[in-house]
Backbone bond lengths (Angstrom), bond angles and torsions (degrees), N, CA, C in turn:
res aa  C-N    CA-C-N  psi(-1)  N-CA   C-N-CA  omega(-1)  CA-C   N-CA-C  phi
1 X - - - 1.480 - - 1.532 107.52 -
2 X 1.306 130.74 147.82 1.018 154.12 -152.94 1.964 105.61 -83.38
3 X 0.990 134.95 134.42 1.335 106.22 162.83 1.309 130.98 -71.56
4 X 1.003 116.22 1.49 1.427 129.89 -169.50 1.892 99.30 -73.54
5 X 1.800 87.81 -68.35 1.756 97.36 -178.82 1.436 128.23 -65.05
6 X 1.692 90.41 -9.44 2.200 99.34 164.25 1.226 107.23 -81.51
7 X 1.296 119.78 -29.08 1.657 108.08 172.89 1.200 107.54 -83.19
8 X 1.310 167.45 12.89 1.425 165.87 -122.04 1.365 99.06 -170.44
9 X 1.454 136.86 -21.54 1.598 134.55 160.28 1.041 88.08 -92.50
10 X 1.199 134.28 -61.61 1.886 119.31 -177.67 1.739 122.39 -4.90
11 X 1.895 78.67 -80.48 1.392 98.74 179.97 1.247 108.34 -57.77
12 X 1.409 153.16 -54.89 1.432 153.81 -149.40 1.358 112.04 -129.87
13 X 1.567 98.41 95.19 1.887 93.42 -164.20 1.725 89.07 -86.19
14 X 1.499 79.85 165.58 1.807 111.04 -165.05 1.900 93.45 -69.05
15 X 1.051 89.40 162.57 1.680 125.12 -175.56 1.995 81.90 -75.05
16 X 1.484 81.71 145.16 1.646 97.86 -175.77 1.434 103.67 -108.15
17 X 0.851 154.77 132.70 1.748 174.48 27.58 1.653 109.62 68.32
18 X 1.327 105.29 98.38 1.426 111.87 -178.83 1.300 105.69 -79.32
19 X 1.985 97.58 114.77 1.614 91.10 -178.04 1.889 116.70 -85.64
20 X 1.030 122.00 -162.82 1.731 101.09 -163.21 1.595 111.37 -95.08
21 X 1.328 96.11 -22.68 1.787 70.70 146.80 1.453 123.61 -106.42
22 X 0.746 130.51 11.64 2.052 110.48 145.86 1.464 121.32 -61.98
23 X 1.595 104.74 -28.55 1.623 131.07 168.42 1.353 115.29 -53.17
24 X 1.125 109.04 -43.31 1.851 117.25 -175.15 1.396 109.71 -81.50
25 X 1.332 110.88 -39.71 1.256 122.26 165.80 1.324 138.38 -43.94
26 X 1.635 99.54 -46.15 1.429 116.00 148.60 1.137 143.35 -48.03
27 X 1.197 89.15 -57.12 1.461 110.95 170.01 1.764 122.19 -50.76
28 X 1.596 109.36 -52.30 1.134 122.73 177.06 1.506 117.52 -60.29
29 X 1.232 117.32 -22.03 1.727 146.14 170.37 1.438 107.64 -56.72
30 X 1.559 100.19 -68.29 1.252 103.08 169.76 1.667 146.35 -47.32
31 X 1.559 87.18 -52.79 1.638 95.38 151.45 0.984 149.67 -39.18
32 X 1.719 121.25 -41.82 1.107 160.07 -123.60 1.731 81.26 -133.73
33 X 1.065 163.51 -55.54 1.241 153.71 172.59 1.351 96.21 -46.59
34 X 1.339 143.31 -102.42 1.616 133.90 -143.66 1.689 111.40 -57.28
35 X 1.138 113.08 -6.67 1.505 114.59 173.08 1.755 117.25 -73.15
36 X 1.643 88.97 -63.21 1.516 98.29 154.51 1.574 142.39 -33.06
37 X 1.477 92.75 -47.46 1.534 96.94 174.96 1.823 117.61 -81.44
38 X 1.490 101.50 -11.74 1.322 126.61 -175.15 1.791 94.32 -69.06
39 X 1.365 109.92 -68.28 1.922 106.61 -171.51 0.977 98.71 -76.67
40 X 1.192 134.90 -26.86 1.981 124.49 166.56 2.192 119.22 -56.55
41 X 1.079 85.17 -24.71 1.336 100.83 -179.19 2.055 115.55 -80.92
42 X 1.649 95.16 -43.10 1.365 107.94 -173.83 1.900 103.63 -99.27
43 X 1.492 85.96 -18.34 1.870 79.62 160.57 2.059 117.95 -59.80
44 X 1.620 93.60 -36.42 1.374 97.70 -153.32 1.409 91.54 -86.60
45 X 1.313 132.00 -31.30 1.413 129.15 156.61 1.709 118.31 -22.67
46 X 1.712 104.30 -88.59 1.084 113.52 159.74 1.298 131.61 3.36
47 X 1.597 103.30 -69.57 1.321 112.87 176.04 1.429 128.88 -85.09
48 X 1.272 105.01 -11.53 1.594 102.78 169.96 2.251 104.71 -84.15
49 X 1.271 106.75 -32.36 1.416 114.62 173.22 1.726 97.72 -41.94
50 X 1.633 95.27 -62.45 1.541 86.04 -169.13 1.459 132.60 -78.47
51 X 1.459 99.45 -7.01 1.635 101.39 166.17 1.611 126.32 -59.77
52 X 2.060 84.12 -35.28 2.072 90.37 -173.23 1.661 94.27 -85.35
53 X 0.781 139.51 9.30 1.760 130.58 166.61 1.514 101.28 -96.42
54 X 1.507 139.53 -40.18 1.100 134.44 178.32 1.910 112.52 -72.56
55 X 1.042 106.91 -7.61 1.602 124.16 -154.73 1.610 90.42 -116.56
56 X 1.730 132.23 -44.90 1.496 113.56 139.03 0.984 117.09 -50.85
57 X 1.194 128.05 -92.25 1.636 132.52 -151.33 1.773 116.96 -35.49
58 X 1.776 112.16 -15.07 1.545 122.74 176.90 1.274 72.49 -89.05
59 X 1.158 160.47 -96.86 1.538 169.13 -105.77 1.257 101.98 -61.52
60 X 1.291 118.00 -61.55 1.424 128.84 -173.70 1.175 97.31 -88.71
61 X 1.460 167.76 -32.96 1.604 167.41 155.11 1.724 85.59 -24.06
62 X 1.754 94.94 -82.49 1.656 96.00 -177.63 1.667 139.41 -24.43
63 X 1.649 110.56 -46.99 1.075 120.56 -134.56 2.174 76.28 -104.46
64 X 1.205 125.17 -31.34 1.830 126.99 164.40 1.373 107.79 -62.20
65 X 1.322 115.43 -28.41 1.311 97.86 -170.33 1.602 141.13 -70.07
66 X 1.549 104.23 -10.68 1.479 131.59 157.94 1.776 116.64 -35.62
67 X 1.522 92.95 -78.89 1.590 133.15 148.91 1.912 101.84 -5.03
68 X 1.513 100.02 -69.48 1.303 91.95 -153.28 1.360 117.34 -103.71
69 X 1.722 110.36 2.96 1.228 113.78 141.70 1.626 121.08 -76.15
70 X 1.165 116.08 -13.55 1.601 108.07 -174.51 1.397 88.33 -81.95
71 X 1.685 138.92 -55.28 1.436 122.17 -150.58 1.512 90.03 -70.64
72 X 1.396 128.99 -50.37 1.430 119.57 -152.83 1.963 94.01 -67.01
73 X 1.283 123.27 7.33 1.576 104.68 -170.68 1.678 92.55 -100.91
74 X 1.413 126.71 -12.68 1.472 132.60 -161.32 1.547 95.20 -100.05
75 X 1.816 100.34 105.25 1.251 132.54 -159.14 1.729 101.54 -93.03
76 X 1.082 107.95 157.94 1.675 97.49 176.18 1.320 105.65 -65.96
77 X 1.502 107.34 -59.41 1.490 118.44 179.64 1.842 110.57 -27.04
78 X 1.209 100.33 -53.41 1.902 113.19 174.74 1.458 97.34 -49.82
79 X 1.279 125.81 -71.40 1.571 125.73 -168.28 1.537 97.19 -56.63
80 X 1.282 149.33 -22.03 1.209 150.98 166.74 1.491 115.93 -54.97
81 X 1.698 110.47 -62.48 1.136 111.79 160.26 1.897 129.83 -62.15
82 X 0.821 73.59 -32.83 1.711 70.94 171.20 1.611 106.43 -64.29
83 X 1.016 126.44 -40.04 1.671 144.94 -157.02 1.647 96.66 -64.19
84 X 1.411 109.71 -58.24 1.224 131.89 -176.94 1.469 118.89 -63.99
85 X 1.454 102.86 -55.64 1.569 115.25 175.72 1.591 99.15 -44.86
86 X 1.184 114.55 -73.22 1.516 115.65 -165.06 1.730 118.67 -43.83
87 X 1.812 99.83 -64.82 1.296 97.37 154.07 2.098 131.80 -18.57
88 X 1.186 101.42 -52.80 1.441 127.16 -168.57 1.781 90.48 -62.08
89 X 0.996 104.09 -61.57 1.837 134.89 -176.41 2.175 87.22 -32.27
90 X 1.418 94.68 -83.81 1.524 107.65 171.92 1.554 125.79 -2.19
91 X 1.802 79.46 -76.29 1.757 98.93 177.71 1.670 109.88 -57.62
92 X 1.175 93.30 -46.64 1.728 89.72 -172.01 1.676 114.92 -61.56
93 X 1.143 106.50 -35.19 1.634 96.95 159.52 1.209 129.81 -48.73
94 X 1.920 120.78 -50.52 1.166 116.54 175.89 1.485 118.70 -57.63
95 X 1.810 104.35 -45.08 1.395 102.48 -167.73 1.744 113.21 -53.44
96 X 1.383 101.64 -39.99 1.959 115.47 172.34 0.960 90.89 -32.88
97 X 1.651 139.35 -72.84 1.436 126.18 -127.89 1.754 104.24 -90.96
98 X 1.652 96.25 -34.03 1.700 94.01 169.59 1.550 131.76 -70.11
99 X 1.481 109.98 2.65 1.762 114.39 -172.27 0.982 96.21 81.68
100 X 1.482 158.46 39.18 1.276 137.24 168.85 1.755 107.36 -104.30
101 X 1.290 117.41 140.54 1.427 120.96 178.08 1.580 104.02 -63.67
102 X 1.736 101.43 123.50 1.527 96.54 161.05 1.413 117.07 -115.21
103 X 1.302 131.82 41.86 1.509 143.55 -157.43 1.303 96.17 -60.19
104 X 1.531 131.82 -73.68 1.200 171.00 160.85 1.220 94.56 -7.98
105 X 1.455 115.68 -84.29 1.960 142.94 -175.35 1.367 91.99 -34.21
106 X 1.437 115.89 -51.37 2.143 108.28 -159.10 0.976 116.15 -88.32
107 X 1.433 123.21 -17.47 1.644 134.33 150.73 1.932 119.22 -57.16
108 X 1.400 84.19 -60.09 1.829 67.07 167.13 1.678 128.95 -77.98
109 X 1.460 96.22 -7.32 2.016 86.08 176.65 1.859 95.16 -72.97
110 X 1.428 108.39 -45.76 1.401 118.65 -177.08 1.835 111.56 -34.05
111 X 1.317 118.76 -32.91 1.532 133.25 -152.32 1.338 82.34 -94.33
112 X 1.421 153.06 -40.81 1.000 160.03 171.24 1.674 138.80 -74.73
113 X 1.459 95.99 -20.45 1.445 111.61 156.65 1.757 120.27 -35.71
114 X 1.132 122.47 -41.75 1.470 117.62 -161.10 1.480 79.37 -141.78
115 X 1.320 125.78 64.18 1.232 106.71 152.56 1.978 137.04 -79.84
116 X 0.970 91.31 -9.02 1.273 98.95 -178.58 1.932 109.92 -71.51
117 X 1.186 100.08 -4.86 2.096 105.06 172.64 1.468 105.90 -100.27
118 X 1.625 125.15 -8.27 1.082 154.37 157.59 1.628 109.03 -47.68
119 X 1.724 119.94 128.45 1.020 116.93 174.58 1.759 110.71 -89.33
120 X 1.091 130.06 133.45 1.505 134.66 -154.51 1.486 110.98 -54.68
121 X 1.257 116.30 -49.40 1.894 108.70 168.41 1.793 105.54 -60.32
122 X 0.930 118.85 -42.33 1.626 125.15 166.46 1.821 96.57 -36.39
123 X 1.485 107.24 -91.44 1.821 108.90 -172.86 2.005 107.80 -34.01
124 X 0.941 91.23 -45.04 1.517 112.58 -162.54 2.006 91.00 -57.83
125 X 1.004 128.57 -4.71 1.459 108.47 -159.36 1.814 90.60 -129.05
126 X 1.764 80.44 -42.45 1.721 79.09 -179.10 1.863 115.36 -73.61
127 X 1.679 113.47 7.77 1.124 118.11 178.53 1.600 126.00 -104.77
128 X 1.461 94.90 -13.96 1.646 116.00 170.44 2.065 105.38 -102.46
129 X 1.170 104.11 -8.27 1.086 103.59 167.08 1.801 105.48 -89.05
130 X 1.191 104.44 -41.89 1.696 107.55 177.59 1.579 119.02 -63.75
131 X 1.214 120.89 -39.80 1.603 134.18 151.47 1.640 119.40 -30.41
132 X 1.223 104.54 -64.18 1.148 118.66 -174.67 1.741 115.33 -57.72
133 X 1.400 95.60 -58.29 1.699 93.41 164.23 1.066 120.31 -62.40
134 X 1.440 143.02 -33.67 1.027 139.01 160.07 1.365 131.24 -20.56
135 X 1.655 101.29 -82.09 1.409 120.45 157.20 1.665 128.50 -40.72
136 X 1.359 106.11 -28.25 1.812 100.95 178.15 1.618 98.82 -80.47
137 X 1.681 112.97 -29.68 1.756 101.05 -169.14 1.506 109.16 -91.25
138 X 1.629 120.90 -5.69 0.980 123.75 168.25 1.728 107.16 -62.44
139 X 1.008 108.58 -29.86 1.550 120.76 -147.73 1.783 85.10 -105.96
140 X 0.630 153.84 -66.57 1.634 141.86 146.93 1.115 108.57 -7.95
141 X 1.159 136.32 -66.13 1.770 159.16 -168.79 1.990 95.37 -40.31
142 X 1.848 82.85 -82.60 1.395 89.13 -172.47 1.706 114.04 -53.25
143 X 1.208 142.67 -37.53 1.238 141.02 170.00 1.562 121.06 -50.36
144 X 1.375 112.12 -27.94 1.804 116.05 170.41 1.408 92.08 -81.68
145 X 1.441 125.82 -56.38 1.205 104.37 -159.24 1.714 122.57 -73.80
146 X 1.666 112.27 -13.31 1.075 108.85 155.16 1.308 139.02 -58.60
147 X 2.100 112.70 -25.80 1.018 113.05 -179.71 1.420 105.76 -80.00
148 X 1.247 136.69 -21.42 1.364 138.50 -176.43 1.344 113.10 -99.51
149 X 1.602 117.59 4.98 1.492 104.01 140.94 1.285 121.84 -96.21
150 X 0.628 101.70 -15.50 1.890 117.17 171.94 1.353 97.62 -54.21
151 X 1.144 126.90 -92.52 1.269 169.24 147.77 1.799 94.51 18.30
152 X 1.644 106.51 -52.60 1.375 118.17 -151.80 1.364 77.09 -92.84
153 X 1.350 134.28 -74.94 1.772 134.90 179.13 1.864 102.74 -18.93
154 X 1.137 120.58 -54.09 1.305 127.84 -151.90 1.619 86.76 -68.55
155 X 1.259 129.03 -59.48 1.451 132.32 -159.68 1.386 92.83 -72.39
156 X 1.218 142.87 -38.38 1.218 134.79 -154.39 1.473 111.68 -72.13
157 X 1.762 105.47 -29.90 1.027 131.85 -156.86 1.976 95.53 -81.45
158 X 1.226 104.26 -66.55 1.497 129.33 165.81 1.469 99.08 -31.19
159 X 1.812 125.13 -50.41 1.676 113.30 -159.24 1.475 89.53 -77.10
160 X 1.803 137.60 -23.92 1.339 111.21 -136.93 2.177 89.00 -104.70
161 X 1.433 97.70 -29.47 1.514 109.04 147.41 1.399 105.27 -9.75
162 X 1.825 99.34 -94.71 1.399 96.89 -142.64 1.644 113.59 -84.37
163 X 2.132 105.65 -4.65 1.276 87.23 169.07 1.471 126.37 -73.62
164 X 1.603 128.42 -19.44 1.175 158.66 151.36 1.923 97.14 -23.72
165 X 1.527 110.06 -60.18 1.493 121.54 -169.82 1.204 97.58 -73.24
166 X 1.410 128.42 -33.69 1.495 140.07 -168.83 1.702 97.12 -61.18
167 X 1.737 101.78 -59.99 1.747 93.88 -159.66 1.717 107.26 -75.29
168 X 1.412 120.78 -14.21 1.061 90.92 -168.92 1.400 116.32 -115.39
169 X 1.711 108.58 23.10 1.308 134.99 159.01 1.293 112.50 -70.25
170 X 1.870 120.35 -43.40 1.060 149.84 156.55 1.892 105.28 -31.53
171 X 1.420 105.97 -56.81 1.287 81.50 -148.33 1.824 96.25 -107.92
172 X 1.440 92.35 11.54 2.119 101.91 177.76 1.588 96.28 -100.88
173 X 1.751 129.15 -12.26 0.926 96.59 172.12 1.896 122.64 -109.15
174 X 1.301 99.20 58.10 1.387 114.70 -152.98 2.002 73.46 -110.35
175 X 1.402 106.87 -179.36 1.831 112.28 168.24 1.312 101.00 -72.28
176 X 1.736 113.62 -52.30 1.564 111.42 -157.76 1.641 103.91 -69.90
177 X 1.731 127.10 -26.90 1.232 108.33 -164.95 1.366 97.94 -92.89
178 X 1.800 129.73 3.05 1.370 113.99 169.81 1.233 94.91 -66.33
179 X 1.527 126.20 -57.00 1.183 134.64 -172.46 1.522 129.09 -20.28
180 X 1.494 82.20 -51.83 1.577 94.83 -165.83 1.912 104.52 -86.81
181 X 1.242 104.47 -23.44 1.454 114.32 169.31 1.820 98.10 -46.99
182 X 1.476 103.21 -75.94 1.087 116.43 -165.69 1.336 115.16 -48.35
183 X 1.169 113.82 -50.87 1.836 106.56 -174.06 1.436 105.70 -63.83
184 X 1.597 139.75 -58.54 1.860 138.82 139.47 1.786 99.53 6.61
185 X 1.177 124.98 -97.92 0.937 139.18 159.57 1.673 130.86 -1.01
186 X 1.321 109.17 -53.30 1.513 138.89 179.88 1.774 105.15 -69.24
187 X 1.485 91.72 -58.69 1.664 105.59 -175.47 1.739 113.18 -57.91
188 X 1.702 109.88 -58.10 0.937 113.97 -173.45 1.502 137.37 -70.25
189 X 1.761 91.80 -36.09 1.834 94.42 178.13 1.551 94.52 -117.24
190 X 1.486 130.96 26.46 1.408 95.40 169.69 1.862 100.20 -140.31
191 X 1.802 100.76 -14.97 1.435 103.78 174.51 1.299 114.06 91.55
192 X 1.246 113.93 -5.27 1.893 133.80 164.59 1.573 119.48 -57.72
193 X 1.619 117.39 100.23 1.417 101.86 171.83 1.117 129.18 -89.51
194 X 1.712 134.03 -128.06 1.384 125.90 -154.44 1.634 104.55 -94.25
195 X 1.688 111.02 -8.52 1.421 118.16 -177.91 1.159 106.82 -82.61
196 X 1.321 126.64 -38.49 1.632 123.70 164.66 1.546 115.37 -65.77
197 X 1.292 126.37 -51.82 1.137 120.65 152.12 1.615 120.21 3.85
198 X 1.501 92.42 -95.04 1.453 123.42 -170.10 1.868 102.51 -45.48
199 X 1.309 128.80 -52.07 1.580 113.32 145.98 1.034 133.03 -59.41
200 X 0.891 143.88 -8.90 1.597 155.59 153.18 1.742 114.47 -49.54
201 X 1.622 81.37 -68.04 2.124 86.05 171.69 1.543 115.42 -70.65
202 X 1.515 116.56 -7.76 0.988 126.55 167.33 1.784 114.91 -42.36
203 X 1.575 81.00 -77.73 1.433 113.74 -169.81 1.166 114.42 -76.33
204 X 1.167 154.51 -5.79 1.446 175.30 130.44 2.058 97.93 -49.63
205 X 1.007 84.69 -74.58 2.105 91.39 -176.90 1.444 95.05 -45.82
206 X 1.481 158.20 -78.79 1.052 138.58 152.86 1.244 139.14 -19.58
207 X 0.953 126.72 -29.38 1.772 143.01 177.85 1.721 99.96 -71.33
208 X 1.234 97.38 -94.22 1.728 109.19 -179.18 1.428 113.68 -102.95
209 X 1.466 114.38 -49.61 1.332 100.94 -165.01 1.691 106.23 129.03
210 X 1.280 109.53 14.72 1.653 121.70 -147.27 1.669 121.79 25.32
211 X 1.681 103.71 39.33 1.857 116.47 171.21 1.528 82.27 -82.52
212 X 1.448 89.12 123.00 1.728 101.11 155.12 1.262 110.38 -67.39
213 X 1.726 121.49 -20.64 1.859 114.30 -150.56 2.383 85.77 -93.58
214 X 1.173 93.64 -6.88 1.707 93.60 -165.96 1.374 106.82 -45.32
215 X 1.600 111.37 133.46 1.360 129.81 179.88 1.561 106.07 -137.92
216 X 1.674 104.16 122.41 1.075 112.17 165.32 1.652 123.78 -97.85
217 X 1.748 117.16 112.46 1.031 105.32 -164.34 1.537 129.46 -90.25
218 X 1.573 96.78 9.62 1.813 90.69 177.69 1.089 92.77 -95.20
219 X 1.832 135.17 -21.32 1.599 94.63 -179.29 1.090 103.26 -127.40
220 X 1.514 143.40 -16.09 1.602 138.81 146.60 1.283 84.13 126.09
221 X 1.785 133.49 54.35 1.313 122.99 157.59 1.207 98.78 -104.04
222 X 1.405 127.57 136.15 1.341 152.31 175.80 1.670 134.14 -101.08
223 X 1.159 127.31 156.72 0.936 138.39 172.92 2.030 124.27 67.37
224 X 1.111 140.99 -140.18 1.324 145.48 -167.89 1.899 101.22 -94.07
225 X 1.058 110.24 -47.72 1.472 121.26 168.43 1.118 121.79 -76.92
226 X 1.132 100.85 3.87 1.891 97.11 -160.05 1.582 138.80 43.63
227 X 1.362 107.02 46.48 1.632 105.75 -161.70 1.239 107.50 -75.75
228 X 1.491 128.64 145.71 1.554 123.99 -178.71 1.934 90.93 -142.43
229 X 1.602 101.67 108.47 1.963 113.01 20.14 1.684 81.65 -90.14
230 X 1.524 89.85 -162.90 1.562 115.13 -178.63 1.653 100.43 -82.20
231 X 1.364 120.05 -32.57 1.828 124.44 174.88 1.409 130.39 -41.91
232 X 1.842 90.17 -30.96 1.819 104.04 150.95 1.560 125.67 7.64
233 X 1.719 72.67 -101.67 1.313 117.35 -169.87 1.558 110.19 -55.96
234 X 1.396 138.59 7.40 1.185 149.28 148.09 1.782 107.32 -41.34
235 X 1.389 99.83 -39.62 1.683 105.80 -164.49 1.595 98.16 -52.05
236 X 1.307 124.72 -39.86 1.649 132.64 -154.58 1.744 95.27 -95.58
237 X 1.466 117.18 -33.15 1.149 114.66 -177.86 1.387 117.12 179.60
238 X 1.332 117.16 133.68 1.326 145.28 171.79 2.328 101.09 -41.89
239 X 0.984 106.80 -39.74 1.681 119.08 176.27 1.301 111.28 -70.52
240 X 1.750 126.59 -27.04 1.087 110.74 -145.90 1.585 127.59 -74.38
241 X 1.491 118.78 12.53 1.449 125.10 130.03 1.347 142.66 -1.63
242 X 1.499 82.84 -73.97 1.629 121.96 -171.08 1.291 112.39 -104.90
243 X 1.299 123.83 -30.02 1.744 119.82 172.62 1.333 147.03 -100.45
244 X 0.804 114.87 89.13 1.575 128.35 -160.56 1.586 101.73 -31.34
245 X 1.695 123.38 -57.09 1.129 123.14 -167.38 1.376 109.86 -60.01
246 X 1.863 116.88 -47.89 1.861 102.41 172.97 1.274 120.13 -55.94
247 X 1.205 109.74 -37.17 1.766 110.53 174.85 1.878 116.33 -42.12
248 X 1.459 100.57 -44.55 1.557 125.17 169.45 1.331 110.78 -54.55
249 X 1.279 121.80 -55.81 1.296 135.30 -167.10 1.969 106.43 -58.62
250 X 1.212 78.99 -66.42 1.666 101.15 163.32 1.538 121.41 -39.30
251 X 1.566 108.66 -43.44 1.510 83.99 -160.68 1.723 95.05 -100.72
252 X 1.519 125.05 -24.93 2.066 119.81 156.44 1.238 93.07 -37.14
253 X 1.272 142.08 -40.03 1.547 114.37 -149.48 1.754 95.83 -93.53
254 X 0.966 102.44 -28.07 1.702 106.46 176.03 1.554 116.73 -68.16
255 X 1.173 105.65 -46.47 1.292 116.50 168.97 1.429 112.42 -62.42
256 X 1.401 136.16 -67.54 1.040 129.51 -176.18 2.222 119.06 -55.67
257 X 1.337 90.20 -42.30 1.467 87.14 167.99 1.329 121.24 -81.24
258 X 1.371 126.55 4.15 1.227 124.11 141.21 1.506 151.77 -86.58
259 X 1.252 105.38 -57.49 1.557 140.94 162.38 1.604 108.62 -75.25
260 X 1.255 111.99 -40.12 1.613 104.60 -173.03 1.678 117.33 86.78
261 X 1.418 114.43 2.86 1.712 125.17 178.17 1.531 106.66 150.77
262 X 1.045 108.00 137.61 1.286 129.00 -175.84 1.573 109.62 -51.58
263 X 1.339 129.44 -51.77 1.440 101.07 153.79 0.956 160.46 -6.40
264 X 1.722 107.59 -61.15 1.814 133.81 -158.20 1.402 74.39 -98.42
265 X 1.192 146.07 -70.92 1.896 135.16 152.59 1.897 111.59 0.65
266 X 1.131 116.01 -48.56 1.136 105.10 -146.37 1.396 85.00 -100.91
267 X 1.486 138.19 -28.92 1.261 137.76 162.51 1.220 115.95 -67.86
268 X 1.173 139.03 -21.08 1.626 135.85 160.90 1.473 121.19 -64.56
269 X 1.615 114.64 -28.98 0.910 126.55 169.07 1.734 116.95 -65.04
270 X 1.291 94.25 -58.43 1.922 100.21 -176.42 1.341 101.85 -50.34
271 X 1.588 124.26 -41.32 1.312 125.83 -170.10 1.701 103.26 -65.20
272 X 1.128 113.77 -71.30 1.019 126.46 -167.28 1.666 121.67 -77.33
273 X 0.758 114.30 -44.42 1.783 124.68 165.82 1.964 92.10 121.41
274 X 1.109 119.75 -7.16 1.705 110.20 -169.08 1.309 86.87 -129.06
275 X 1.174 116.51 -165.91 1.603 153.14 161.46 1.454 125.52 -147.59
């Protein structure tokens, strides 16, 4: 070899020859990159996954926490006032409907509205103060409404009264229930049985007809007896207008303090045409 071309590899050494394992080596290098970038990739996943679950769970922490200052602020004392207020609420309806002043009552439910910004001996005073009124307008309450059951009993009592007076006005001012008035009447306060009677309806059936309303107009004798005037018969009763039985009452007593029994009545009549 030349000296020329020993200095000329000198200077410029030869190309190197990858023997096969530097080759594998390579190779294994190569591989070994897209794997890498593979768990570098699903590392950073990972951690962004777990940021947005930590980034809810503050989300939702935040968004309860309203919640659990309001229940933890709802004091017994509060459920007390509320208890009361409403109660209070109650009465004041009744008292409305009975006329009773509730000026007082709607001021203290009012004091109790927001009790929970209320310091607890504070609720606590304005709730025995709310009690108290309560109880006096309760107690007002029941006293109207006692007078207006009273009140309502009494009338009820009064309507079933006079329909009671109604039917059997109804059925005494018929002929048969003067009738039957009268003979009752005969037996008990004067000792007259069915033989006096029987002149009685005599003298009566000629008279009116036992019409309590009977009016005679040429001479203005009135009613079942015929009393003239008819103003008489006031003596037996303030009704006797309208009631067949005072009219009755009225005219035995006339008869008897005259005649002495409806008979010797009923023979004065045949004789005479009157009584």
């Amino acid at each position: 070899m030349r000296l020329r071309d020993l200095r000329l590899r000198t200077l410029i050494p030869a190309r190197k020859t990858l023997t096969p394992v530097l080759l594998a080596a390579a190779l294994v290098a190569g591989a070994a990159s897209p794997l890498v970038a593979t768990s570098a990739a699903a590392a950073a996943t990972t951690d962004h996954s777990t940021a947005t679950e930590q980034s809810a769970a503050e989300s939702a922490a935040r968004a309860a926490q309203p919640s659990m200052i309001q229940v933890a602020a709802q004091r017994p004392i509060d459920q007390d006032a509320a208890f009361y207020a409403n109660l209070a609420r109650g009465t004041m309806q009744q008292a409305d409907a009975a006329k009773i002043d509730t000026t007082q009552l709607g001021i203290q439910i009012a004091q109790l509205n927001q009790s929970q910004l209320l310091p607890e001996l504070t609720v606590d005073a304005f709730i025995a103060q709310l009690r108290g009124t309560t109880g006096q307008v309760s107690a007002k309450v029941a006293v109207v409404q006692a007078k207006a059951a009273k009140a309502k009993a009494k009338a009820e009592a009064a309507r079933k009264a006079e329909a009671a007076r109604a039917a059997r006005l109804a059925v005494t001012n018929t002929p048969d229930g003067a009738r039957a008035a009268a003979q009752m009447i005969m037996s008990s306060q004067y000792g007259w049985g069915s033989g006096e009677f029987a002149c009685l309806n005599l003298l009566w059936n000629k008279e009116s007809g036992w019409n309590y309303k009977a009016y005679n107009a040429a001479g203005g004798a009135t009613g079942i007896p015929q009393a003239l005037p008819g103003s008489k018969m006031a003596a037996a009763g303030s009704d006797w207008a309208t009631n067949a039985t005072t009219q009755v009452k009225w005219g035995l007593s006339y008869i008897q303090s005259t005649y002495g029994s409806p008979c010797v009545a009923w023979g004065h009549s045949e004789a005479m045409n009157w009584y």
